[in-house]
Each structure stands twice: as structure tokens, then as C-alpha cells.
N, C-alpha and C positions, 0 to 999 in steps of 0.2 A: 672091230669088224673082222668077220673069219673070212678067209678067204672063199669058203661055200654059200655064204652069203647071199658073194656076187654072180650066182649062179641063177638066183631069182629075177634079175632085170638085166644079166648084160644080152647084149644080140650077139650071138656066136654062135659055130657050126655043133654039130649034136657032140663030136671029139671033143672040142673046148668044153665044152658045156659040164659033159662026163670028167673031164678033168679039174673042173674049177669044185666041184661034190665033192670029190674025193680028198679034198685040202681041209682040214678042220683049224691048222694054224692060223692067228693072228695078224693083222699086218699092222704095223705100228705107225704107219704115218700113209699122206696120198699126198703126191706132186709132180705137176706137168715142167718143172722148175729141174732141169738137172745138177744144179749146186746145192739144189734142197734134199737131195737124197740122204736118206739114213737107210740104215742097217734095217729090215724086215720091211722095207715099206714098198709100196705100190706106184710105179713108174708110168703115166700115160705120156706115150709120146704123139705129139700133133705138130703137124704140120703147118706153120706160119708163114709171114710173107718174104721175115730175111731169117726165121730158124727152122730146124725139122729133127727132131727132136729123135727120129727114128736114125738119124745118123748118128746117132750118142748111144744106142742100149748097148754096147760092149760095157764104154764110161760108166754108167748107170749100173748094170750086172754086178762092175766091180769092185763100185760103193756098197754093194750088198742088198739093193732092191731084191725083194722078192717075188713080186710078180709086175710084168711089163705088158701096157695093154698097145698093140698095134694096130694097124689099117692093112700094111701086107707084110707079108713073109721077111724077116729078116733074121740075119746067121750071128749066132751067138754063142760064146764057149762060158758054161757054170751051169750050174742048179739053180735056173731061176725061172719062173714059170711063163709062157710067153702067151698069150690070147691075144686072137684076132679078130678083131670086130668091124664093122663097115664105118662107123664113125667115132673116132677116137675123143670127140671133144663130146660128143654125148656121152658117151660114157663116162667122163672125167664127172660131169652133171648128175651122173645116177651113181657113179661110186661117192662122191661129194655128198651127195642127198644121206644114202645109207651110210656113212663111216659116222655124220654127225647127226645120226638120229632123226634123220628127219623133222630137224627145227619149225616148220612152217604149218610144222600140222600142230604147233602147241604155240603158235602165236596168229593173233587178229592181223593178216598181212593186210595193207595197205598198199596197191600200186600204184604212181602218181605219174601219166607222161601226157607228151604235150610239147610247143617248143618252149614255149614261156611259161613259166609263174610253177613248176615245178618244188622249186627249192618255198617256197611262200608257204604254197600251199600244205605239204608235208608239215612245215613246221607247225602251221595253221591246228592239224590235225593231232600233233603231238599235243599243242597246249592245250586243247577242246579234250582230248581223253584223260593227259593226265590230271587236270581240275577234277575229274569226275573219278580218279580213284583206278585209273590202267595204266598204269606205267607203260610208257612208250618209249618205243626206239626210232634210231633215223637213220636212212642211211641215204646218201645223196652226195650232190656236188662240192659242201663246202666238208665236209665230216659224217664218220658215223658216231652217233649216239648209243654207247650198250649200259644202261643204267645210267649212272650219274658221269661218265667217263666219255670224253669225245677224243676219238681215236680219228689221223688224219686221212683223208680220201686220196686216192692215185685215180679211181675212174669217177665218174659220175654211179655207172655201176658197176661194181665189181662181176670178177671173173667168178665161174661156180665155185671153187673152191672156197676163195675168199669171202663170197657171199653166205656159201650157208655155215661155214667158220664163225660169222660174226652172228647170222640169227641162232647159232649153238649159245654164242657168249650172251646175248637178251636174252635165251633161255634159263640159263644159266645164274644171270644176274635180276632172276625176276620180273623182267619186261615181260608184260602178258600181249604185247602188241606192237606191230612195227611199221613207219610210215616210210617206202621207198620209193626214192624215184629211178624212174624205167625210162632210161634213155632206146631212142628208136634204135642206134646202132648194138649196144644191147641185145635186143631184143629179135634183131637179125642174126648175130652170134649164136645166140642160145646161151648166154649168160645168165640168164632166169629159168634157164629149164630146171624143173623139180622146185621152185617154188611154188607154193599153193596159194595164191593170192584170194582173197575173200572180196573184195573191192579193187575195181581198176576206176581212173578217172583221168579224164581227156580234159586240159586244159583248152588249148587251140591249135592247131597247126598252121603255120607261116612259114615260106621260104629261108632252110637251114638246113646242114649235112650232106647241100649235094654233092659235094666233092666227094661225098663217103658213096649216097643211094643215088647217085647220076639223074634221075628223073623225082619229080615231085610226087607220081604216082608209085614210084616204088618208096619213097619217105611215107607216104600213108601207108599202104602197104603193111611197113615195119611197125607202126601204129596200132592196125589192127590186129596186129598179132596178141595183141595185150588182152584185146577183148574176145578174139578168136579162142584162144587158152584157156580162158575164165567158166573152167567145167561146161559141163554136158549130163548132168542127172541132175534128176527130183527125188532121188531118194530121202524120205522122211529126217531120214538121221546124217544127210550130209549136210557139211561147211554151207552157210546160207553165203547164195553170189549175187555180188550187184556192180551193176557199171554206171558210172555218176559220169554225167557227160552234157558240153557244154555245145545244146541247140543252136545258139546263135551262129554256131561255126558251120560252113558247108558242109567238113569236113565229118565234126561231128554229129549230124544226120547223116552219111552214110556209115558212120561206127556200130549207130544201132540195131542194123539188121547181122550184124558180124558174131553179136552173141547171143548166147543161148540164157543170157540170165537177166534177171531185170533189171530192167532201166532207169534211173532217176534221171531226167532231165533237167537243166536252169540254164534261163540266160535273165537277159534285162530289156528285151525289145517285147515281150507281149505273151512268151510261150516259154513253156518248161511247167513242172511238178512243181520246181522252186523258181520265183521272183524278183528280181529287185524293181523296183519299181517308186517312183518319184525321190529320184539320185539326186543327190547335192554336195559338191563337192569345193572346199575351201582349203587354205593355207593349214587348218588345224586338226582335218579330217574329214570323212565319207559320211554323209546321211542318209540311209534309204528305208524302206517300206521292203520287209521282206513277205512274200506270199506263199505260204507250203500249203498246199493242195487249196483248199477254202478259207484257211486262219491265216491271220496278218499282225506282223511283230512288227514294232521299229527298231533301226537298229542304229548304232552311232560308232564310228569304228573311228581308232585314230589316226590309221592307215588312210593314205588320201590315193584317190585316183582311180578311174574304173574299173583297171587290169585289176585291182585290188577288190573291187567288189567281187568282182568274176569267182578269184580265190578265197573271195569268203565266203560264195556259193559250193564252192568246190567242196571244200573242208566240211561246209555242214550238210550238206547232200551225204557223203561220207559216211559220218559220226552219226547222222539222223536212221539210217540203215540199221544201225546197230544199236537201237533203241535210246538212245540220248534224246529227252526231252528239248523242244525248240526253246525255250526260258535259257536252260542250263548251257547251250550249245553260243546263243548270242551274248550272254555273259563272259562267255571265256574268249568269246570274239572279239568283244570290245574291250577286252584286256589289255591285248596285244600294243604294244608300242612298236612294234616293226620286227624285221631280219635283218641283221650284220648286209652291208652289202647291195640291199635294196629297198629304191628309194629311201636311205641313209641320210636324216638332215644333221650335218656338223656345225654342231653351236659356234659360235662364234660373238664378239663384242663389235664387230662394226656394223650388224645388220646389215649383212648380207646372205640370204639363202642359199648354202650351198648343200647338194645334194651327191649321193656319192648311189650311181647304180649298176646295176651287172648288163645292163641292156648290149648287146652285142650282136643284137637281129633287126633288121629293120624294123618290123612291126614293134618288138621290144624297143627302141628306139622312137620311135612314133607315137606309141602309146602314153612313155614317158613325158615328151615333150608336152605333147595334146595336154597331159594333168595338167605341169606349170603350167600353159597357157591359160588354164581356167581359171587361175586365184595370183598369175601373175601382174603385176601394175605397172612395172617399168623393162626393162631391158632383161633379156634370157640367154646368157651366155650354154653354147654347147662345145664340152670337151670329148671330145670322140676320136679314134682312131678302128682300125682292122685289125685282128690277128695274120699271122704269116702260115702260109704252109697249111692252109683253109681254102673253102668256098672263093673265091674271085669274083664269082658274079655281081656277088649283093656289095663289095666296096663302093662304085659311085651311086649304089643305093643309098646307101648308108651317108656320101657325102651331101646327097640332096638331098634328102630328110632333115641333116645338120643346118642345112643354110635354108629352107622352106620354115623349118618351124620354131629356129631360134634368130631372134636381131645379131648376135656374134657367136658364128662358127668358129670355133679352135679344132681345126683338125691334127692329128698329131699321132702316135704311136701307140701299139697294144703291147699285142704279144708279139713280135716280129718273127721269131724263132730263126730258121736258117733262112728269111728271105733280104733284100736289102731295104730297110724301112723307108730310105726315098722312093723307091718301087714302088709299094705299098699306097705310098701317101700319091701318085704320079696317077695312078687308079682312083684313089679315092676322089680326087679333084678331078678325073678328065671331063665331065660334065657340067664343069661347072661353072660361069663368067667369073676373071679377073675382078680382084676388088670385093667379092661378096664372102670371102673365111680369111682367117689369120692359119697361117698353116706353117706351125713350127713341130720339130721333128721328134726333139728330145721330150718325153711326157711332165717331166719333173720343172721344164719352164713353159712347156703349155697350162700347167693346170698354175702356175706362178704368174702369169703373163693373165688369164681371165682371172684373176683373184686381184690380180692390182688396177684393172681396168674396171671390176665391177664397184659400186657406189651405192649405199645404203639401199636397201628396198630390190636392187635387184639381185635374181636368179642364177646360179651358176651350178648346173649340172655337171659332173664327172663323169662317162659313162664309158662302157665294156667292159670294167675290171672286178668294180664292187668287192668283194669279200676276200680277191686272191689278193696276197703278200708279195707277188713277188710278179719278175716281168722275165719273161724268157726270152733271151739275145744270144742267138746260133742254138746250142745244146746245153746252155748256162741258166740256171735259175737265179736271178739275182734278185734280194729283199727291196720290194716297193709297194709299199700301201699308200693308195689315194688319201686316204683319209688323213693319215698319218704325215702325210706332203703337206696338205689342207693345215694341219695343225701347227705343223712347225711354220708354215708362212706366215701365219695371224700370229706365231711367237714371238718371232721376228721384227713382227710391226707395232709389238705392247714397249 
């Protein structure tokens, strides 16, 4: 990318402007990172909560940055070019877009947000396009996907940089298609700006992130930003846009008047474009009657539980947009054996069901529960704790959910981070009578302690951690997989 390039999109005064033309050189690298600095390359400094990046352009100058994009005036000794723009993290966004080509314009973007079923759904849509010959990418919570290569996640979504970095590499690698998920806080950021999404789709919205959006109406808000974005022309020869969104949710009837593009609706109560309709759900899997427009398929999934229908509405609303026949789409549907993480059932020889899931929100909790209940026969143990240094509200939500909808609550530990996990757990329980959870602190003999109590036939969910390895205590990431506990318990016991 030339430096006159960025003459075409950045917001600068008519001086800057006149000076960014005049640069015909190269710039070899772009980073808001000042350890990342090399020699010719392009310095945005932004301002954060504990760095400001504008107090480092001498540092940066003397790495050899060649040009430094700022918000105001700051004093600097070298040859290095300084522009000043009103929003420095936009710009990072449109120099990001233009240095890697504009990735999104050569890939089927997919955006997937929601509180729940995110991570499902995405995957949903990878296995539905690539059975049919489009190599897809992922990029989300647990990893990104760029060809055959899964490369490990730091955000849910990445920052501009590193976002359209990685739709360069599925470029790059062949992917003619990418399914992401678009977290709300995200999408607040402007971490998506300069993605061109072809498809956005609304899972549900439930109570999460207030600690980030303080009110529930600014969490939607952030929501509708996804579909607010989703173009504004009919021109013949533009990117065809659709927003796949799920009616049954309040939330989502107010999403629809938000864009400008069409609508695929679905739920499973009576209304939507798509149907489910006469659901059945057991220990082995999901039965339903799908309905698209006047034609009706059945469909058998091995995924069990409603949440799961939802995202299997999700995913072919999606891929149906984009011409994918309804045969070829519940094929690859009823493929699926599951995602790492949720609703995970780990085999085991004494028969007992145990389950390993990422639920971490109340309604995601609830939901869960609700399935086991439906094809449960005997006793439901719930292993549940909170993260730290999160939301606070929803903990004695979350603790009477545990004890309403399972016979033996284990309440116990998440992510603690810097808080103190008897705190934690002190919240989680304050609503709740003596005698009705078993509340041990350490997670590794909570989920030891319902594993020795449960008895052939029953149920024992793991729930908030699902697919993460590790558990974070203070600013330490230490290795722990549920499953992986689960396993070595029943080792134990052969």
C-alpha cells in the first residue's frame, strides 16, 4: 500500500490530504501495537483505557515508522509523516481494509451475533457450504479457521487489523467464504468496520455484557448495529444482502425495521419464512418438520434440544439465501454430530450422561437444563459456577436456575480472574435456602464430587467453560478442560 493510497479514505484537513498525494512510497507493515513497529511502516496511535499510544510517537518515529496517524497535535523530532484525523481507530479500520486488499469483497461474509448459539451456528454454516463445494472459514470464540489451519482466538472478535489480516489468509488460502461471529461489544468498537458482510443473523438476545453496555437497551442497540450496516443500495450489480433473524425473539422483531435488506425470518411458535414445527426431542436427537415458504422437509438432527433447532434454522436461512437447495442444506444438517464444547456428551462405561457445555448466561443455562429435562429419567446433576471481573447481576440468576431446574446443584468456580472465588460463589448462593446445592469451590472436585454421586441413568451437566482449556486465577491462565477432568475421573474408577 502507497502511502497516497490513503489519501482516498482517510478523514483529514485539505494540508494532510495534499500531503498524504504527494508520498508515492510504500509502507511495509500497519500497527497500533508499538513493539510491532518496523522500519517503513504505518503507526496508528489510539487511545485506550490504561495505554495512549500518542504518548509513544517519539518511540515509534525512532523505530523507523514512516507515517503516524494521530487524533491531536503532537511534537516530534525525524522524517516521519504525521496525519491527523478525528478518529484514530477508524482509521486503523480503513488503512487495515486498504493495506490487505480488501478481503471481504472476495469472500461470502457471513455475520453471526446474538447472546447464544453463535459459535453452533457458524459452524452450522461452514459444514452446510463446504459439503456443497465453498470452502469456508471461521472465525469466532473457540478459533479461526483459514483453509485447513485453525489458528488460536484472543477475542471472540478480533481487532481491524487482525480481522481483515486473517480474511487476507482465507483469501489467500482459497476460502471463497467466511462464517463470523460478531460479538455486541465488537460491534460497539468498530472492530468490523470495513467488513462487507453479505448475511447478518440474530440468534436471541438475553441478559449479558452489562457490565460492558450498562443498560439492556444499549446491548440491543449494539445488536443492531450489525443490521443497521448491512448496505443501503439496489444496485443491480451489488453484493445481494440478507438478514436471517429469529422472530420468536422480542428483540428480533425490532431488528427488522433496522435494515435496509431482506429479511428471512424463523422461529418454531407459528411464524417466520422458515418453520420448525412438530419438534421432538430425545436422548439421541431433534425431530422436526421444517416449513420454507409452502414446502415441508423432515428433518432428524443428532444435535438434541431446542436452542439447537433455533441454530439449525439459523444456518439454513443463511446458506438458503445463497442458493443452496432445502435437500442439500438438511443433509449436511443432519450430519453434524455436534461442536467441541456444546452440549458435549462424554462417553463413558458406567452410564451416566454427562454433558460438557459453554452455557454461561442464564437463558443459555436454562435452555440447557430445559433439553435434559425432556429425555431425563432420573436425577440432573448441575455443575455451574460465574466468571470474575464480569456482569454481577446475573450470578444468583444463574444460582436459581441451578437449583430450579436440576435435583443436585454443584455450584463451584469459573473463571475467577482477579476476584476472590468465595465472593463469587457468596453471590451466586445469596438467594438461595440452605440445603437445596452442594457448593464446593475448587472446580476439579465439583465436577469429582457430582461424577461420584451420580448413578447409572443419570444426568450430569458441566456448564460455563465448554471448549476453553484453561481456567484463569488472578492474571494466570492455568490448563483445565472439563472434559478432560470427566475423563481422567472414569480412569480412575476402571
Amino acid at each position: 500500500m502507497k502511502i497516497s493510497d490513503c489519501a482516498a479514505f482517510l478523514q483529514t484537513s485539505h494540508h494532510d490530504h495534499q500531503a498524504l498525494l504527494a508520498r508515492n512510497d510504500e509502507l511495509t507493515d500497519l500497527t497500533q501495537n508499538t513493539k510491532t513497529v518496523k522500519p517503513g511502516c504505518c503507526f496508528v496511535a489510539i487511545k485506550g483505557q490504561r495505554f495512549d499510544g500518542h504518548e509513544h510517537v517519539q518511540e515509534v518515529a525512532d523505530a523507523g515508522a514512516k507515517m503516524i496517524i494521530v487524533e491531536h497535535p503532537v511534537e516530534i523530532q525525524g522524517d516521519v509523516l504525521i496525519i491527523t484525523v478525528p478518529n484514530s481507530y477508524k482509521a486503523l479500520a480503513q488503512l487495515s481494509t486498504c493495506f490487505f486488499n480488501d478481503p471481504s469483497q472476495h469472500l461470502l461474509m457471513f455475520g453471526v451475533t446474538g447472546t447464544n448459539g453463535k459459535t453452533t451456528t457458524t459452524h452450522l454454516i461452514e459444514k452446510i457450504m463446504a459439503d456443497h463445494n465453498v470452502q469456508t472459514g471461521i472465525i469466532g470464540t473457540m478459533y479461526s479457521k483459514v483453509g485447513t489451519k485453525k489458528l488460536p482466538a484472543v477475542n471472540t472478535t478480533p481487532e481491524p487489523y487482525a480481522a481483515q489480516k486473517t480474511l487476507s489468509e482465507m483469501v489467500a488460502a482459497h476460502d471463497q467464504a467466511c462464517a463470523m461471529e460478531v460479538s455486541s461489544i465488537a460491534l460497539v468498537q468498530g472492530r468490523t468496520w470495513g467488513i462487507d458482510f453479505d448475511t447478518a443473523v440474530f440468534t436471541n438476545l438475553t441478559e449479558d455484557h452489562l457490565d460492558y453496555h450498562k443498560t439492556f437497551e444499549n446491548y440491543f442497540d449494539a445488536k443492531a448495529l450489525l443490521f443497521s450496516q448491512l448496505g443501503n443500495s439496489y444496485h443491480s450489480d451489488a453484493k445481494k444482502k440478507t438478514a436471517v433473524i429469529n422472530i420468536d425473539d422480542p428483540d428480533g422483531r425490532r431488528l427488522i425495521e433496522k435494515t435496509a435488506a431482506n429479511v428471512l425470518t424463523y422461529g418454531t411458535k407459528g411464524e417466520g419464512i422458515l418453520q420448525a414445527k412438530s419438534i421432538e426431542i430425545t436422548n439421541k436427537g431433534t425431530h422436526f418438520d421444517l416449513q420454507v415458504y409452502d414446502e415441508s422437509y423432515p428433518v432428524t438432527l443428532k444435535l438434541m434440544g431446542n436452542f439447537n433447532v433455533y441454530n439449525a434454522l439459523a444456518a439454513f436461512g443463511a446458506c438458503y439465501e445463497h442458493g443452496l437447495q432445502p435437500e442439500e442444506i438438511i443433509t449436511s444438517l443432519e450430519e453434524v454430530q455436534g461442536v467441541r464444547g456444546r452440549f458435549q456428551v462424554v462417553p463413558n462405561d458406567q452410564d451416566i450422561t454427562v454433558i460438557v457445555d459453554y452455557a454461561h448466561t442464564p437463558d443459555g443455562l436454562e435452555n440447557v437444563l430445559s433439553t435434559i429435562n425432556s429425555f431425563a429419567k432420573q436425577r440432573v446433576f448441575c455443575v455451574v459456577g460465574c466468571g470474575g471481573d464480569r456482569e454481577t447481576t446475573k450470578r444468583p440468576i444463574m444460582g436459581n436456575i441451578a437449583v430450579q431446574h436440576s435435583t443436585d446443584a454443584v455450584l463451584t468456580s469459573d473463571n475467577p480472574r482477579t476476584e476472590d472465588p468465595e465472593k463469587i460463589l457468596d453471590q451466586v448462593v445469596a438467594e438461595l435456602a440452605p440445603h437445596t446445592f452442594t457448593r464446593i469451590t475448587d472446580r476439579r472436585e465439583a465436577i469429582h464430587y457430582a461424577l461420584s454421586q451420580a448413578q447409572a441413568g443419570d444426568v450430569v451437566l458441566i456448564a460455563g467453560k465448554g471448549h476453553e482449556d484453561y481456567q484463569i486465577i488472578g492474571t494466570m491462565k492455568h490448563h483445565f478442560d472439563d472434559v478432560e477432568v470427566v475423563n481422567d475421573y472414569f480412569n480412575h474408577q476402571s
